[in-house]
C-alpha positions in Angstrom: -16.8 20.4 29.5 -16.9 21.9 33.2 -14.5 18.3 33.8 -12.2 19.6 31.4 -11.3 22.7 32.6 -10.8 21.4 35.8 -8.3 19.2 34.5 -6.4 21.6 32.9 -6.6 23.8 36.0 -5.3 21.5 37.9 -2.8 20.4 35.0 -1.6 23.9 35.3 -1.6 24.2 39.1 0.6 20.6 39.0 2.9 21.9 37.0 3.1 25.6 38.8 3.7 23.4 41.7 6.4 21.5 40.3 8.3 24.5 38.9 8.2 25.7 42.8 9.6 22.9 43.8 12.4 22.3 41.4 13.2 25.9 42.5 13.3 25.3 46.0 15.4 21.9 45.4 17.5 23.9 42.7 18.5 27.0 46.1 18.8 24.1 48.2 21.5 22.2 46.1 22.9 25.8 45.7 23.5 26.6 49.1 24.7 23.0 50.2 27.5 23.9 47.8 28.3 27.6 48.9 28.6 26.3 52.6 30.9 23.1 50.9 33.0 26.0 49.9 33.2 28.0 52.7 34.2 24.9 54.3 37.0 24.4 52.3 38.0 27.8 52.0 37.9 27.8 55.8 40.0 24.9 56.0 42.6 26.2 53.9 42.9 29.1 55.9 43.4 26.9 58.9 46.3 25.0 57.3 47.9 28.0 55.6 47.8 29.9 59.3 49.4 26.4 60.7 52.2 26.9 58.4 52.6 30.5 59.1 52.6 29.5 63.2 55.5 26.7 62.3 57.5 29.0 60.4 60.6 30.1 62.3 61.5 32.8 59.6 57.7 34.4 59.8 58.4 37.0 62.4 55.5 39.5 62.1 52.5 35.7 62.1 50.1 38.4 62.4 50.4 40.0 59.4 51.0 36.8 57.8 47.5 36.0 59.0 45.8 38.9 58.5 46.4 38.4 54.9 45.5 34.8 55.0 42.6 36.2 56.6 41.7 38.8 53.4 41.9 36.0 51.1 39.9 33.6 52.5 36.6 36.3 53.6 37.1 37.6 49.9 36.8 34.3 48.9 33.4 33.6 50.8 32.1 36.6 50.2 32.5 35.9 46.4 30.7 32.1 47.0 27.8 34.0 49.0 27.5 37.5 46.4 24.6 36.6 45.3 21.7 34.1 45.3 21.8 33.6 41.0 25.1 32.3 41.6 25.6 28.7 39.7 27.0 25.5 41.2 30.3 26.3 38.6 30.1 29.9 39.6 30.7 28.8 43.7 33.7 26.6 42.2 35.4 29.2 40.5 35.4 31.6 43.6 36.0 28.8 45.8 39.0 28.4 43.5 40.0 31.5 43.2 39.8 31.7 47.2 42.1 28.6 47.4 44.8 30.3 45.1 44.5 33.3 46.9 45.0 31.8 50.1 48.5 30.0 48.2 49.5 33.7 47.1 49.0 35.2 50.5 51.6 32.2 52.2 54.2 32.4 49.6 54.6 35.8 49.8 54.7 35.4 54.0 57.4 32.8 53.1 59.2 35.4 50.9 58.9 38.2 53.4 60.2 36.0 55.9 63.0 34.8 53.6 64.1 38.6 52.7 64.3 39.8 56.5 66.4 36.2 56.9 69.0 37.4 54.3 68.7 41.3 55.4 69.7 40.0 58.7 72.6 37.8 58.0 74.2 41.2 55.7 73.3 43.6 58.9 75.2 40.7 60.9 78.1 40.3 58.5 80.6 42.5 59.2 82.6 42.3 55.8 79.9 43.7 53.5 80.8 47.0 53.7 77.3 48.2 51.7 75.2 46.8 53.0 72.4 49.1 51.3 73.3 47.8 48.1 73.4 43.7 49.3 70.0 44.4 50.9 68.7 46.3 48.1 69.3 43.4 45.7 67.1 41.4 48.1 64.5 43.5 48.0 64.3 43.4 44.4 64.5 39.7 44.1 62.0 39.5 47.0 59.4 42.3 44.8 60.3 40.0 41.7 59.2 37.2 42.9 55.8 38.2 44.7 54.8 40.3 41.2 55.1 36.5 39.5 53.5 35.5 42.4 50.8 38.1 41.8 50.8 38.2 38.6 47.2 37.0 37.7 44.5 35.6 38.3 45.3 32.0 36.1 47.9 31.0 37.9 47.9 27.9 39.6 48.6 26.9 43.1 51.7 24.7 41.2 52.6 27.8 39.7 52.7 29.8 42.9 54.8 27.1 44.7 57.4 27.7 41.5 56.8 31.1 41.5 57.8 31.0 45.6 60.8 28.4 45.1 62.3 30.9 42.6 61.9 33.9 44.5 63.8 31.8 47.3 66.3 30.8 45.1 66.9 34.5 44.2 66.8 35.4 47.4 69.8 32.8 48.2 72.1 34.1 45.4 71.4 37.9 46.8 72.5 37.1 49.9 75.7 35.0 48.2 76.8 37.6 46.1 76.9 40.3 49.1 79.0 37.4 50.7 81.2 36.7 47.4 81.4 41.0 47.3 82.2 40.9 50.8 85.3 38.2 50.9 86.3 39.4 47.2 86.6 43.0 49.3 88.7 41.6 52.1 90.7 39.3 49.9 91.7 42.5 48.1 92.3 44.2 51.4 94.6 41.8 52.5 96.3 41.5 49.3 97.3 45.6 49.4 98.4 44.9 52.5 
């Protein structure tokens, strides 16, 4: 009898033991794929902050990077919140980080583009108002980071798009000041 209990004591302790273990393993797994994450989240930021330094048109790279920088410790403060955190859980906000990092250099790439185009109407003498050909920039430029920003299921494809057409608008901004401007001095000419 006394044999018995002692093998169910030791049953129990076995399996109290295991449970510890699995635990243990289960934290370990966890945190190998928080720091996997961060490391990716990391190197994102790297690349994205390459980009801004290559980007002629980025004027103000620290700003650029200082939101690069927001995105990415939101992102690993997310993977690190808490220690219940799931392996799927870390992927989402790793995820989520990623996008956010794509957010943060399209809309440097828009700024850029917009001060670009505001520049070439402040340098072209025949647009007359130029208020009006730089406000049009400005609300293409808006429009195209509120897609951008939109929420929080977009994807990094659909950023890039989201970018492309907010350049595009952008580019026919700045063409219809131009067309305004040579319509303007075609009519000028012709009252002449």
């Amino acid at each position: 009898m006394q044999h018995k209990q002692r093998k169910i004591i030791l049953i129990r302790q076995i399996l109290i033991l295991e449970a510890k273990v699995n635990t243990e393993r289960d934290k370990g797994i966890l945190a190998l794929d928080k720091i996997g994450a961060i490391v990716e989240v990391e190197a994102a930021k790297k690349a994205k902050d390459a980009a801004i330094d290559n980007n002629a048109n980025i004027t103000d790279k620290d700003v650029a990077k200082a939101a690069t920088k927001a995105a990415a410790d939101a992102a690993k403060a997310e993977i690190n919140k808490t220690e219940t955190n799931t392996a799927d859980k870390v992927t989402i906000e790793k995820e989520k980080g990623l996008l956010g990092l794509e957010k943060a250099g399209a809309i440097a790439e828009i700024d850029a583009a917009q001060a670009a185009k505001d520049a070439a109407i402040e340098s072209n003498a025949n647009i007359t108002d130029k208020a009006a050909a730089k406000a049009a920039t400005k609300a293409a430029a808006d429009a195209a980071k509120a897609e951008i920003n939109k929420d929080t299921t977009n994807t990094a494809a659909l950023v890039t798009t989201e970018k492309e057409k907010g350049l595009l608008g952008l580019e026919k901004a700045g063409a219809i000041a131009e067309i305004d401007a040579a319509q303007a001095a075609k009519d000028s000419a012709i009252e002449k």
